[in-house]
N, C-alpha and C positions, 0 to 999 in steps of 0.2 A: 874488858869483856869483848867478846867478838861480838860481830856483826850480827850474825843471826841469832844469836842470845839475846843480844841488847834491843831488837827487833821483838821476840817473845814478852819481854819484861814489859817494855812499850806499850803493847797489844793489850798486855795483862790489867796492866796502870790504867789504859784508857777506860778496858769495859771496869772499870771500878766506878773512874771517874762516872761513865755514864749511869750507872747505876744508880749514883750518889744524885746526880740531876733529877731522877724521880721525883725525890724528896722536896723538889722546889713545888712552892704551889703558886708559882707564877704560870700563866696559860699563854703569854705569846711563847717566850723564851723558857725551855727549862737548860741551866747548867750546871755542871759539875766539876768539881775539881779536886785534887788528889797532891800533896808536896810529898815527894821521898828525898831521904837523903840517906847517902852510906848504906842501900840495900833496904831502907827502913820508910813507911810509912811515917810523915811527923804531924800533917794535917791534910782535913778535909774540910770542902765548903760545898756550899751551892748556893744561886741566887735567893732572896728572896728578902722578907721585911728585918728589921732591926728587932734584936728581942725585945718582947714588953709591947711589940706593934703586931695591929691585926694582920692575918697573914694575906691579907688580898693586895698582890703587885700589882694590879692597873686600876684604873680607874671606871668609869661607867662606859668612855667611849673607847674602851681596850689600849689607850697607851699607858705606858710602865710609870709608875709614880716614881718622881726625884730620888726619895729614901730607901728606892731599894737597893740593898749592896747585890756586887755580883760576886759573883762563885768563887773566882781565886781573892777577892779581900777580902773574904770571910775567910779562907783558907789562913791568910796572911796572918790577917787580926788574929785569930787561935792561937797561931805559935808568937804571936808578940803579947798573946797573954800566960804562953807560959816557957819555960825555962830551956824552951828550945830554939832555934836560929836557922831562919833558912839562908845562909849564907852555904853556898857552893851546892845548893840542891835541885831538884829538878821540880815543873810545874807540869801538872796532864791536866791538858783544860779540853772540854769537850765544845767549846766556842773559843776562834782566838780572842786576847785583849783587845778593850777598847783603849784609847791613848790615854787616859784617866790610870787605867789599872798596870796601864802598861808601868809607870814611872813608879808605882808599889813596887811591881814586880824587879823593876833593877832597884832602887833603892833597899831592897829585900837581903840581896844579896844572890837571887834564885840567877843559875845560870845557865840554864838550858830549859825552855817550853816547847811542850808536845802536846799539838790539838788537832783534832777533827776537823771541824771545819771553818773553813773563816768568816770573819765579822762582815758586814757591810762595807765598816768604814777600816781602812785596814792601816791606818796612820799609826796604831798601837805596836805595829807589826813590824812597819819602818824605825816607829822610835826605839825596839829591843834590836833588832838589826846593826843601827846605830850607837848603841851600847855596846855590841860586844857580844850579845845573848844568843847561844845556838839555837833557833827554832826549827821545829821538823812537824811537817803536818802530817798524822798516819792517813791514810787511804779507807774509809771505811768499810771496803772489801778486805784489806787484808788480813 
């Protein structure tokens, strides 16, 4: 696929992704995330609590409780719940990984992440770099 297709696709995946971040009901952080493979949507995530748990991510003095998953391991976890594989797929994360999700995300098999904008701590960033993982951060202008 050319450049500026591949560029459109990109664009298209992210505002999903961010959409998809709505749905967290976490109030610091909301994120989203989207896995395609082969043209095809195969999972979706977003931060928030574990099911069967109340959906409130922080605690009284606003930091994020332990338990909460973020937006590409929920992604993950889905398709390792069902009979699909992100081995050679692509991640649209609307936060990059933290170094936690990061070693998901190559253990995954996923080999190319595209996100918005970056984390704090950007060591998740380094350790897909050092995998081998194409990352591309879009521009949220464009």
């Amino acid at each position: 696929m050319d450049k500026k297709k591949q560029l459109r696709y990109d664009l298209a995946y992210m505002r999903m992704a961010k959409e998809w971040a709505k749905l967290s009901y976490c109030k610091r952080k909301q994120v989203g995330a989207i896995i395609v493979k082969d043209k095809m949507i195969i999972s979706d995530g977003y931060n928030g609590t574990p099911s069967g748990f109340d959906n409130t991510c922080e605690d009284e003095g606003g930091t994020t409780k332990w338990h909460v998953l973020h937006a590409e391991a929920n992604a993950i976890l889905k398709v390792a719940g069902s009979t699909q594989s992100c081995e050679g797929s692509t991640l649209y994360l609307t936060m990059s990984p933290c170094k936690e999700c990061s070693k998901l995300i190559h253990q995954s098999g996923i080999k190319k992440v595209v996100y918005s904008k970056a984390y704090s701590d950007i060591s998740g960033l380094e350790f897909l770099e050092k995998a081998d993982i194409e990352l591309v951060q879009l521009d949220d202008n464009e």
